[in-house]
VMD Tcl script that draws the C-alpha trace (Angstrom):
set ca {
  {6.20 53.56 -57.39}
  {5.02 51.97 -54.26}
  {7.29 53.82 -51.47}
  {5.80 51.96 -48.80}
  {8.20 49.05 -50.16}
  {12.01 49.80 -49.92}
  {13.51 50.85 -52.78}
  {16.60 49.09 -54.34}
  {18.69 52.53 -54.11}
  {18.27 52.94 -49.72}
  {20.27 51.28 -47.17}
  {18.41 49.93 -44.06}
  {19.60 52.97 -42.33}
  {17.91 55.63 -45.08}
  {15.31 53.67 -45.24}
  {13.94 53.59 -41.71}
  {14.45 57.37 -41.39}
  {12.42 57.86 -44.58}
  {9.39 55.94 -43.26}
  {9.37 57.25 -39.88}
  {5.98 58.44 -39.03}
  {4.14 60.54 -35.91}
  {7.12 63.26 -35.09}
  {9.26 65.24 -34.99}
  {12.62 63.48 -36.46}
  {16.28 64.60 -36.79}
  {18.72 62.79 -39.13}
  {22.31 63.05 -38.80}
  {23.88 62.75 -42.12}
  {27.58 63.04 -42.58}
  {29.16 63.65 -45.66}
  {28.71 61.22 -48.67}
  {25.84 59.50 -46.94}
  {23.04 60.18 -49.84}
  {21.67 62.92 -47.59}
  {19.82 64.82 -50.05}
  {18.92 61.19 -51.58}
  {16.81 60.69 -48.40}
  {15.63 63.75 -47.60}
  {14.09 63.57 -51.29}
  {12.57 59.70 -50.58}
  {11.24 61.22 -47.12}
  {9.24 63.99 -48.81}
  {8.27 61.75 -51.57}
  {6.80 59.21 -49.71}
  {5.14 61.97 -47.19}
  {3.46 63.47 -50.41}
  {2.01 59.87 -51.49}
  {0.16 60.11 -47.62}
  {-0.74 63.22 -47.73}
  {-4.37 64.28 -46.61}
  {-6.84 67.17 -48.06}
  {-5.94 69.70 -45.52}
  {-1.78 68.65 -44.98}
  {0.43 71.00 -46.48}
  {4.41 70.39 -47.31}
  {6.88 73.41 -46.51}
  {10.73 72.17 -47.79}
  {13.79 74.64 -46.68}
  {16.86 74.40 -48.48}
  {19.62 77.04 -48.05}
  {20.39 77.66 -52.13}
  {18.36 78.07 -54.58}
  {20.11 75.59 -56.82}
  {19.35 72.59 -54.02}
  {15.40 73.93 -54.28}
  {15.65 74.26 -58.07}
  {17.13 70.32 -58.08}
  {13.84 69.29 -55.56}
  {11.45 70.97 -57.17}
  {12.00 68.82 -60.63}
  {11.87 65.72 -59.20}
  {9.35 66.26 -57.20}
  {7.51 68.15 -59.67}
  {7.99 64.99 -62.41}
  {6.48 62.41 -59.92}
  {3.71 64.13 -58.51}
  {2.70 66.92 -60.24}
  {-1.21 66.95 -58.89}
  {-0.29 67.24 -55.44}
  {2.27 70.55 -56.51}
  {-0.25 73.14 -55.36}
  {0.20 72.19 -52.10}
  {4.09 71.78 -52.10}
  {6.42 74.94 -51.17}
  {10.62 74.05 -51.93}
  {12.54 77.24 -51.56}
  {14.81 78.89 -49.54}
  {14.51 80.85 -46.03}
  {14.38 83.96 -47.88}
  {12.54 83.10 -50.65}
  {9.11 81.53 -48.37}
  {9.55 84.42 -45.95}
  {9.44 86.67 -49.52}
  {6.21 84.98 -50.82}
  {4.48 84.90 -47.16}
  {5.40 89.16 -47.17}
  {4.13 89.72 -50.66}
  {1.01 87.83 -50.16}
  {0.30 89.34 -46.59}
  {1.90 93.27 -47.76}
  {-1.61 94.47 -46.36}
  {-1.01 93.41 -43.10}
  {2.14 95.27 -42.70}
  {3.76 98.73 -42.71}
  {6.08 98.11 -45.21}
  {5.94 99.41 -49.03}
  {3.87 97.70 -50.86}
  {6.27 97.77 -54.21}
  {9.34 97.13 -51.61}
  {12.61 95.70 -53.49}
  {15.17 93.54 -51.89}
  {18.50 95.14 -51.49}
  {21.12 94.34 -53.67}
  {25.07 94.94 -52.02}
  {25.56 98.60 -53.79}
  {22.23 99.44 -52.22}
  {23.67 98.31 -48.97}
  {26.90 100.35 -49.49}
  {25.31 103.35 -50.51}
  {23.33 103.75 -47.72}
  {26.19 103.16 -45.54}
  {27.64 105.46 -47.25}
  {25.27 108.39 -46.54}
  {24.78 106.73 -42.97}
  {28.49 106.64 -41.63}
  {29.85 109.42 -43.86}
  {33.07 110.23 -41.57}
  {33.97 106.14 -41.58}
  {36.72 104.00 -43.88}
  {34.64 101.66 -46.09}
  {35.93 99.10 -43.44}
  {34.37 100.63 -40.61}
  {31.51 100.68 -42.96}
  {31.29 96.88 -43.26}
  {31.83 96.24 -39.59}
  {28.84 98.27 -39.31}
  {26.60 96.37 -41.62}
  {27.77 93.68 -40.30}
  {27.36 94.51 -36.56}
  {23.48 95.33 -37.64}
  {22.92 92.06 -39.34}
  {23.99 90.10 -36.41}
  {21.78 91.87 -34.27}
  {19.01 90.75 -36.77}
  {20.00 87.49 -36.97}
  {21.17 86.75 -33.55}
  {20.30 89.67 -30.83}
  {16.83 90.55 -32.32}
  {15.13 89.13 -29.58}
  {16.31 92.24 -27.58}
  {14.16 94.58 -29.67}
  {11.70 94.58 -27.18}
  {13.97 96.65 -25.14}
  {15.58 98.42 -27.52}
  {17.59 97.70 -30.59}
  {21.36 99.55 -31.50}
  {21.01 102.96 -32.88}
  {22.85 102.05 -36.06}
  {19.89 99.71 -36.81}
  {17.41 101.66 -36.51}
  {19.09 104.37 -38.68}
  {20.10 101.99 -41.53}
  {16.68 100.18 -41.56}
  {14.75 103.75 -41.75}
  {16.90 104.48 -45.00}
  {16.42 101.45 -46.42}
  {12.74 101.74 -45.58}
  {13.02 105.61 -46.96}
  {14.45 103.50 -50.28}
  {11.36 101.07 -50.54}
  {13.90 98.21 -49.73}
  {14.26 95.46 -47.01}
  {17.50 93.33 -46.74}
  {17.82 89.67 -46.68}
  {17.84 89.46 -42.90}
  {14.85 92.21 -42.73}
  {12.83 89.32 -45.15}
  {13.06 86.71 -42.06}
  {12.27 89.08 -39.25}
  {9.48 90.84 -40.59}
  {8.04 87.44 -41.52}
  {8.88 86.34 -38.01}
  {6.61 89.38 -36.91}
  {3.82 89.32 -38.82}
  {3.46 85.33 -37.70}
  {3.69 86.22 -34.27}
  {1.24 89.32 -34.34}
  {-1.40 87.44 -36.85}
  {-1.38 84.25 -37.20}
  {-0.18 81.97 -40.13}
  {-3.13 82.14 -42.90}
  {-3.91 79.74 -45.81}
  {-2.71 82.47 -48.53}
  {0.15 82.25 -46.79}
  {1.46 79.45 -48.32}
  {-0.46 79.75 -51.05}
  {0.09 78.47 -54.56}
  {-0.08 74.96 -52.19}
  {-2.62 75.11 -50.27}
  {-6.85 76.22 -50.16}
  {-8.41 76.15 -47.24}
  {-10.02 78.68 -44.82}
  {-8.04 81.07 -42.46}
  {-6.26 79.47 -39.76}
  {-4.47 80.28 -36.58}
  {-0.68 80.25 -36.30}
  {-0.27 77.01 -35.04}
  {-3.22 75.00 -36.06}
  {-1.87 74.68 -39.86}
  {-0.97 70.80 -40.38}
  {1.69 69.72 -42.06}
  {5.17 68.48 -42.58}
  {8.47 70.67 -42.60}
  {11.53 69.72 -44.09}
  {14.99 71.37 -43.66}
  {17.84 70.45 -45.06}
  {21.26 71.64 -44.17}
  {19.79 72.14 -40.60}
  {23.38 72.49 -39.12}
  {23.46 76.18 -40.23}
  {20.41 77.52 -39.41}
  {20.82 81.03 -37.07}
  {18.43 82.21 -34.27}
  {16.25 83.75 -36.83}
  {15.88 81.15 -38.87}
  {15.32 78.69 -36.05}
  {12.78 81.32 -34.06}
  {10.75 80.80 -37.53}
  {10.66 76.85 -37.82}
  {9.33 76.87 -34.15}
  {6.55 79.87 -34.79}
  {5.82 77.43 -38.47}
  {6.00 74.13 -36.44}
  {3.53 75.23 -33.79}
  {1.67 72.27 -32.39}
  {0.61 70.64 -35.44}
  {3.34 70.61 -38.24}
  {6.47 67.67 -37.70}
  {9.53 69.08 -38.63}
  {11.82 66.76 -40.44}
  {15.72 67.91 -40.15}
  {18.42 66.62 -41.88}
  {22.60 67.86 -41.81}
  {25.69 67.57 -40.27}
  {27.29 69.09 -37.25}
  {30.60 68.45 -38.22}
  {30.08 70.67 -41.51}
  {28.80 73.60 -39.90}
  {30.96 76.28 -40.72}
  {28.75 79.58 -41.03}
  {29.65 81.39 -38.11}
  {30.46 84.29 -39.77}
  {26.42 84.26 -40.76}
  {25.15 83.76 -37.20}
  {24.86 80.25 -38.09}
  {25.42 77.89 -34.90}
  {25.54 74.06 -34.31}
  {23.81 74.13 -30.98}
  {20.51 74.35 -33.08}
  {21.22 70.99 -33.78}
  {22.26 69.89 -30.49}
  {19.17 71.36 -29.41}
  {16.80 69.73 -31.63}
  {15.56 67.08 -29.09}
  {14.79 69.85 -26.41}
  {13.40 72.21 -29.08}
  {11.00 69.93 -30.13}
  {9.52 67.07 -27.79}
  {9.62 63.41 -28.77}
  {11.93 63.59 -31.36}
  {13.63 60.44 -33.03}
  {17.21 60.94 -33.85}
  {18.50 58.73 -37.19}
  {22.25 58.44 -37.60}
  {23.09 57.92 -41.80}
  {26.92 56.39 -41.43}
  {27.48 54.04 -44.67}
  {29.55 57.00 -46.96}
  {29.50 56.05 -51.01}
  {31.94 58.83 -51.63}
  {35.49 58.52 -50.61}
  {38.00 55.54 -49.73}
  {38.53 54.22 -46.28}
  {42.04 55.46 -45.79}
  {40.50 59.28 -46.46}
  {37.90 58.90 -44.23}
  {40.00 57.53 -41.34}
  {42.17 60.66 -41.87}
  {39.17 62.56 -41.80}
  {37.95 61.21 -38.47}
  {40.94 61.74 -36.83}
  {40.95 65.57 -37.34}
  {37.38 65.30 -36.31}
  {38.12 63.49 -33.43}
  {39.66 66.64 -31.76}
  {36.54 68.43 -31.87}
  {34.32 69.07 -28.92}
  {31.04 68.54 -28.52}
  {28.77 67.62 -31.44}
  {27.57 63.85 -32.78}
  {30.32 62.26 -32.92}
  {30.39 58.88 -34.99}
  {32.33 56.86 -36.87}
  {32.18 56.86 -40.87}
  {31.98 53.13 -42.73}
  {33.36 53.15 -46.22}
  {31.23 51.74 -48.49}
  {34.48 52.04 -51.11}
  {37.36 49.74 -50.29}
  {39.90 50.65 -52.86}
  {42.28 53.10 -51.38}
  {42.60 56.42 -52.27}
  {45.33 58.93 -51.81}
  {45.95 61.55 -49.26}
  {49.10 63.80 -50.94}
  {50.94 66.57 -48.24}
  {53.32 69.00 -49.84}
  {55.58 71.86 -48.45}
  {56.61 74.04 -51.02}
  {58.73 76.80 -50.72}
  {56.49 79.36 -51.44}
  {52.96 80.27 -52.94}
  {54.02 80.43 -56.60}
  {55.78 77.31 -56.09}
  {53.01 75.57 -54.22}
  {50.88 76.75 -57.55}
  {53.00 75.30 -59.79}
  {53.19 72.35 -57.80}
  {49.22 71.97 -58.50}
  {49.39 72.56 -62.07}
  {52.14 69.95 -62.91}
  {50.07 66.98 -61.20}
  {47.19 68.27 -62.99}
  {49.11 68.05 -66.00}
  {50.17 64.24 -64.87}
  {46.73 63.38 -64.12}
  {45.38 64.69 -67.28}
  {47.95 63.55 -69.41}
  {49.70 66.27 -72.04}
  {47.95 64.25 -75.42}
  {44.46 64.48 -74.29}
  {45.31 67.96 -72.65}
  {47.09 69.59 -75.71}
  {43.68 67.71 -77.49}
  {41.05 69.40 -75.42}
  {42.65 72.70 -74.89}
  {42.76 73.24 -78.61}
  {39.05 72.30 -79.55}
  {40.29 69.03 -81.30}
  {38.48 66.94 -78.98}
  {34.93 68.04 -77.61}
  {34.13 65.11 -75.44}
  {36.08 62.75 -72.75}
  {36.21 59.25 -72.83}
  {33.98 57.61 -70.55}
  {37.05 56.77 -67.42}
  {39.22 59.28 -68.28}
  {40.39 61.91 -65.86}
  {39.18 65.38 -67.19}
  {39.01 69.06 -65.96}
  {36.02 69.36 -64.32}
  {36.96 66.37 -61.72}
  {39.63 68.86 -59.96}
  {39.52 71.35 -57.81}
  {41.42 73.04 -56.28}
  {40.49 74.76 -52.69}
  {41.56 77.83 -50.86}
  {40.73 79.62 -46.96}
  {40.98 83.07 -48.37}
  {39.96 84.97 -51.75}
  {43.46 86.01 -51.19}
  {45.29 83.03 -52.28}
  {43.50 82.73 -55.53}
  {46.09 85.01 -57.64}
  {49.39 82.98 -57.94}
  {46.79 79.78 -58.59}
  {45.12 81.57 -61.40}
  {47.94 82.77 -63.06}
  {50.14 79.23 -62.74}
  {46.77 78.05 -64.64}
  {46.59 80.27 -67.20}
  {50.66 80.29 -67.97}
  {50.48 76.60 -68.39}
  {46.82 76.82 -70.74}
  {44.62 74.78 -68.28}
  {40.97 76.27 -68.67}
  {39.68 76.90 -65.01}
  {36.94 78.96 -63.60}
  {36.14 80.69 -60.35}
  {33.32 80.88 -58.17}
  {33.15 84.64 -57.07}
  {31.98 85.97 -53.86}
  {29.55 88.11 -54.89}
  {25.74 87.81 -55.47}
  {24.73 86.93 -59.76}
  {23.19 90.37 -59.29}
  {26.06 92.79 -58.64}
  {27.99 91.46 -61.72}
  {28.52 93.04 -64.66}
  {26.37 93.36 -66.70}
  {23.47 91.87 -64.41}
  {22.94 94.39 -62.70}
  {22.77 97.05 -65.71}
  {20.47 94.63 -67.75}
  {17.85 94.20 -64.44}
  {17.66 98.18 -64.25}
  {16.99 98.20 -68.23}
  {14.13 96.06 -66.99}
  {12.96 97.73 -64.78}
  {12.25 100.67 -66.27}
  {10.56 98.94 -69.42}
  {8.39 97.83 -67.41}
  {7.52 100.78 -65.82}
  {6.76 102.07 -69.23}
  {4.90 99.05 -70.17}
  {2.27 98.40 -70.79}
  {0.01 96.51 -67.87}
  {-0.26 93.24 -69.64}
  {3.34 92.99 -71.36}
  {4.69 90.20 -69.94}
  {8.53 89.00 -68.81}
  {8.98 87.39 -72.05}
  {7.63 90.66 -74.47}
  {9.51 92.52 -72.33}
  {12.59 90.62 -72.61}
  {12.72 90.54 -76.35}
  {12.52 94.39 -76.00}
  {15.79 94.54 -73.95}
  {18.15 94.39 -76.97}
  {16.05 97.23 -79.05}
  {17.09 100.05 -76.44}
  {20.56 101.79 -76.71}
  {21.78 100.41 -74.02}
  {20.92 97.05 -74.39}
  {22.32 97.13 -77.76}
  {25.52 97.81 -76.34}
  {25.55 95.15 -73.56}
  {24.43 92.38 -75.79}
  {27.35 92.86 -78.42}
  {29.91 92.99 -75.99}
  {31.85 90.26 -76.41}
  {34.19 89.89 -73.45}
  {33.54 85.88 -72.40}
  {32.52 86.76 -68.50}
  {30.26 89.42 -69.61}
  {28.66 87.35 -72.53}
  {28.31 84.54 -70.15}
  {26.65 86.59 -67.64}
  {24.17 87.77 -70.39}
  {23.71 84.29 -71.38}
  {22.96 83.05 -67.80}
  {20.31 85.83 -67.36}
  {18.47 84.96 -70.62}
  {18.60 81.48 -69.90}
  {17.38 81.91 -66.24}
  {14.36 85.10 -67.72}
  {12.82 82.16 -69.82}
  {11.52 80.34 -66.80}
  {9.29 83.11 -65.58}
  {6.24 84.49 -66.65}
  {6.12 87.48 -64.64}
  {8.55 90.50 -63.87}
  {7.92 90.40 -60.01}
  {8.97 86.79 -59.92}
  {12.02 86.83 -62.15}
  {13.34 90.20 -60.19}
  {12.84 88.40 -56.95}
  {15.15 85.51 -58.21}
  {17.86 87.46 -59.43}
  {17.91 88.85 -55.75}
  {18.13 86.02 -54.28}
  {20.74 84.32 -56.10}
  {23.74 83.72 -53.92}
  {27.10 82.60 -55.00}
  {26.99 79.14 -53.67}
  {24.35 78.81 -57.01}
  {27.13 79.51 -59.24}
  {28.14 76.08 -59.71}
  {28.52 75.39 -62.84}
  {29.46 71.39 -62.96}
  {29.43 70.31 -66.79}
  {32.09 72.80 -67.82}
  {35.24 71.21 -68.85}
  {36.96 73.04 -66.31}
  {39.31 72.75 -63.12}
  {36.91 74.67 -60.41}
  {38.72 76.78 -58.44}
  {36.60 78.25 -55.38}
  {36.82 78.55 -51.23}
  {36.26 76.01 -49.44}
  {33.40 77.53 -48.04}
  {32.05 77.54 -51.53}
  {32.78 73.39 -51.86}
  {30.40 72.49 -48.91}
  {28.17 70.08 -50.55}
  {30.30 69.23 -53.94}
  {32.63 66.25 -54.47}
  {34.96 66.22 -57.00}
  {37.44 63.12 -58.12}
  {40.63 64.69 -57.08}
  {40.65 67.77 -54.66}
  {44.08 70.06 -53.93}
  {43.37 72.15 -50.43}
  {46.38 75.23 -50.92}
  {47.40 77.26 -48.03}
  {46.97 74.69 -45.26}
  {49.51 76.64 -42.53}
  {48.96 78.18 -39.03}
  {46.92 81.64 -39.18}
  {45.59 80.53 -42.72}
  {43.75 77.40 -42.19}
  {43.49 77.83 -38.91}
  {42.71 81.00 -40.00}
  {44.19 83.53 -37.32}
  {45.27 86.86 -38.96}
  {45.01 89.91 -37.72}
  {41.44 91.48 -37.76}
  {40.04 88.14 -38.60}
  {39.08 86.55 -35.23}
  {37.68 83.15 -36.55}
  {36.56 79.79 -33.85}
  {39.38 77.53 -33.96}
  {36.79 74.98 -33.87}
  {34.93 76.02 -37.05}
  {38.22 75.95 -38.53}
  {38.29 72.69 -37.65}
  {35.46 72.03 -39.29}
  {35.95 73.88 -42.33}
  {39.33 71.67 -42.54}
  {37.18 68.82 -42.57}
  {34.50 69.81 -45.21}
  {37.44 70.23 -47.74}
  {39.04 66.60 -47.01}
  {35.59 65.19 -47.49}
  {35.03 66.50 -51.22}
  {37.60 64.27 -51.92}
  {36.64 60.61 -54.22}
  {39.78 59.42 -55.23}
  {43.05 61.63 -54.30}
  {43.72 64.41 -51.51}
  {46.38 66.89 -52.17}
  {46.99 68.77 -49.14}
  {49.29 71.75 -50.23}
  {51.26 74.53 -48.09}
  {53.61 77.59 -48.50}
  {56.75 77.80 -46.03}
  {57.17 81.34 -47.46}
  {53.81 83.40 -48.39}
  {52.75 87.32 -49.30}
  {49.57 88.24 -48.31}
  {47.39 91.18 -48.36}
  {51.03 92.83 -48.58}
  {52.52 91.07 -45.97}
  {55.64 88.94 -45.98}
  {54.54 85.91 -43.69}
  {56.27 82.67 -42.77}
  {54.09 80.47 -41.25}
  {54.59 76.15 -40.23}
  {52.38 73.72 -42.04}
  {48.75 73.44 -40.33}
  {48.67 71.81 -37.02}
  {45.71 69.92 -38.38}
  {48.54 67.64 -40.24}
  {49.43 66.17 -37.34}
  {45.98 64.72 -36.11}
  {46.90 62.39 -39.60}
  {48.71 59.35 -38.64}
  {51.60 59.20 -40.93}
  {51.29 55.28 -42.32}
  {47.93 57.49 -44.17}
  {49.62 60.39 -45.84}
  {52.61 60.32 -48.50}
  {54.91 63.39 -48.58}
  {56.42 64.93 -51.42}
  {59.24 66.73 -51.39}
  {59.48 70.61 -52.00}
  {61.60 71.18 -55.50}
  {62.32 74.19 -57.83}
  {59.79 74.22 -60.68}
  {61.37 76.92 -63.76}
  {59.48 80.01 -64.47}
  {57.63 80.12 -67.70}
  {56.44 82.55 -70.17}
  {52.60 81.80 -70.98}
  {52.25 79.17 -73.92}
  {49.99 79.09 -76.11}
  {48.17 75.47 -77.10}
  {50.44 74.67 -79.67}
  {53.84 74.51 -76.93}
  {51.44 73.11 -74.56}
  {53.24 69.72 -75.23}
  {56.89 71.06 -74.24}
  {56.33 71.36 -70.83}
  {56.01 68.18 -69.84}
  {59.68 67.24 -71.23}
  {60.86 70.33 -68.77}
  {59.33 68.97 -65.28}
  {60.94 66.02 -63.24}
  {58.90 64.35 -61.02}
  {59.19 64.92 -57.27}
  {60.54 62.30 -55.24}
  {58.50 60.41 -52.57}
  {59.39 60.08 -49.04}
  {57.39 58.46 -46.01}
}
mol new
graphics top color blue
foreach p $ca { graphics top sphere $p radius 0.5 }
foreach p [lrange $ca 0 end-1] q [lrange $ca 1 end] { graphics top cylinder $p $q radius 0.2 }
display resetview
């Protein structure tokens, strides 16, 4: 393909960010704009330019975005891979460590830490603290990292330099310690070509004087670390192409800040700024409603949204009396959505497949502020029979049995040996005693852990590189999208996902805003994080809340969110709070009954 001729699949818009040429370029993408459509075009057509000594670098924050870049980028131009780098933050600033280890004082073996690693050295660290304490001091130390660290100069907190000499002590650096030292050793060196090797052969050079083209996607939640080491990459010669949103930027909690963005022009001289405004996701009437909550923001890009999508969609508000009520509420319009003959069919195996147009599990689901709220959701699911699954908030790595199966690895291959590889020793795994036992376990999240680790073993040749993987998996690559299954997950965990029909539970003051005690959180990334969730949304918005609520064993009453009222009322329908009866969990074969046993709520403007 030609790409210096417009494709049939870019607007004007896309397209004249994707052939800009000679700088530095920022483009402003909100949501359902084909972001990561153009981003991909951009580096495509860069690649079909590039010169001998050029060099591609392409950030994406998880692994599964770098996983979906590398294969098409991979299937179209395969010669020019060797000098193409898609990963994550932490996964480049991992390679560049492990290929420069001799230029540092770190281990040479070193291991990432997993969470337990974490904890137990906080553990031994803080001995007199609550395992809250604990976390606030982790916590405290990765901000510093990721935030103060330009104050080590003068002097860093005590706790950091304790924790960091045990995890040192432990042959281990944490995520954030992967960034900084990287940010070190470029700024005592110099950037060299084995640096970025496998993608690039060419003689030493000086930090700086590398050329090149850098691509980061998501740019909205970068922190100061992360944006320290795109300007030491950059240096004079490299054009940095960014691409996100300011309105989604809801990583605060990370370090992440939108002023990065803001920034951008100042940060890096000359650069063009591309606004991407046609959205192919959701109706006019749910973007409008989305714009007006945005529109209360300060700061930021602001612009206005065009619907490329004309039919209207639905935006649903209802006040239920309390939280198993609210679930309840959620489960009977799935069950009207879905329909109870093709439910009762698919929930008992008699039909494997869904008619192309038909409504089906995996288009729903179903959003929540806090980890919290999950429970009465989960169990109004299961009573009624609806298959759902969770994202969880921890790493691939700490769950059971991961993490058991990666030290059974280990140590074969410290018995090994030299030139077993990852697949011999893989095949070994189930011969030991305790492999025997993991692998005929057959509770279904533990077997479909297992399953997940084989599957993800086979695409690595090497231990190093498949260990490194596993610690670096984060939850937002959990996704799993084909299952036939209502996703249930934060909203934090939907940034980036659309879904058909989209229920957002627990919108009420202190929860989304959230403003509980011990959780100090910026109204304005609320605000923000209220916004993500409405934009996941293709067809129909529920917007759900709880008049009466317990939580973390607390009896709370708290109004609907204020973030109703930026919604003019001739967009939203309300439906009425009723009674649903308390049932006893069915099994597949009553799954039909219930839908002779609900009346439908009324309507009111």
């Amino acid at each position: 393909m030609n790409m210096f001729v417009k494709p049939n699949d870019v607007n004007e818009r896309q397209w004249q960010a994707i052939i800009h040429t000679g700088g530095h370029l920022l483009i402003v993408a909100g949501p359902g704009t084909g972001k990561t459509h153009t981003l991909t075009h951009r580096i495509a057509r860069t690649v079909e330019s590039l010169k001998d000594h050029q060099w591609i670098l392409a950030v994406t924050f998880t692994n599964k975005a770098a996983e979906e870049m590398q294969e098409r980028l991979a299937g179209r131009f395969s010669s020019f891979c060797d000098r193409i780098f898609v990963g994550t933050f932490h996964y480049f600033c991992l390679r560049y460590l492990r290929e420069h280890i001799s230029q540092t004082d770190l281990p040479l073996d070193f291991g990432i830490a997993a969470q337990c690693d974490i904890e137990r050295i906080a553990k031994e660290l803080w001995r007199g603290l609550t395992s809250k304490e604990r976390k606030e001091k982790i916590q405290a130390v990765s901000q510093w990292k990721t935030r103060d660290f330009l104050s080590h100069a003068f002097g860093g907190p005590p706790e950091a330099f304790a924790y960091n000499r045990l995890l040192r002590e432990n042959g281990l650096l944490d995520y954030d310690d992967l960034l900084l030292e990287t940010l070190k050793l470029l700024s005592s060196g110099g950037m060299t070509s084995s640096g970025m090797k496998p993608f690039l052969d060419t003689p030493r050079l000086d930090a700086g004087s590398l050329e090149g083209f850098i691509f980061v996607d998501e740019y909205q939640d970068i922190n100061a670390l992360q944006h320290a080491l795109l300007k030491k990459l950059a240096g004079k010669n490299a054009w940095i192409t960014a691409i996100g949103d300011p309105n989604q930027a809801v990583y605060g909690f990370r370090g992440a800040s939108p002023r990065f963005f803001e920034s951008f022009p100042e940060d890096f001289s000359g650069a063009r700024i591309f606004h991407l405004s046609e959205n192919y996701r959701s109706p006019a009437n749910l973007l409008k409603a989305s714009g007006q909550v945005m529109a209360k923001a300060q700061g930021g890009f602001p612009f206005q949204l065009t619907a490329s999508i004309l039919e209207p969609g639905r935006i649903v508000i209802h006040e239920a009396l309390m939280e198993r009520a609210e679930a309840e509420y959620v489960v009977h319009q799935i069950e009207k959505m879905l329909g109870g003959t093709s439910m009762f069919s698919r929930d008992s195996g008699r039909v494997k497949t869904v008619q192309k147009g038909e409504m089906s599990f995996k288009d729903i689901a179903v959003l929540y502020r806090l980890n919290a709220q999950k429970i009465p959701l989960e169990e109004a699911l299961a009573r009624h029979g609806i298959p759902y699954e969770t994202s969880d908030d921890r790493p691939f790595i700490e769950l059971a049995p991961v993490f058991e199966l990666t030290a059974l690895l280990k140590n074969l291959c410290g018995s090994s040996a030299p030139n077993d590889d990852l697949q011999t020793l893989m095949n070994k795994l189930p011969q030991t005693v305790a492999g025997e036992k993991i692998f005929k376990d057959s509770r279904p999240a533990w077997k479909k852990n297992v399953e997940r680790f084989l599957r993800m073993a086979k695409r690595f040749d090497h231990v190093e590189e498949f260990l490194d993987h596993l610690f670096l998996q984060q939850p937002e690559d959990e996704f799993d999208r084909p299952a036939e299954k209502v996703h249930l997950m934060t909203l934090h965990s939907s940034k980036g996902l659309e879904f058909p029909v989209v229920f957002m539970t627990g919108c009420e003051e202190h929860i989304l805003p959230l403003s509980l005690e011990g959780m100090v959180c910026d109204p304005a990334e609320e605000r923000r994080l209220f916004y993500v969730g409405m934009t996941r949304a293709k067809e129909t918005l529920f917007l759900t809340c709880a008049g009466r609520r317990r939580l973390f064993g607390l009896n709370m009453k708290n109004p609907p969110s204020s973030f109703f009222t930026d919604i003019e009322d001739e967009l939203k329908e309300r439906e009425q709070a009723q009674w649903f009866p308390k049932r006893k969990p069915r099994s597949s074969s009553d799954q039909m009954e219930l839908f002779g046993t609900l009346t439908e709520p009324s309507k009111s403007e």
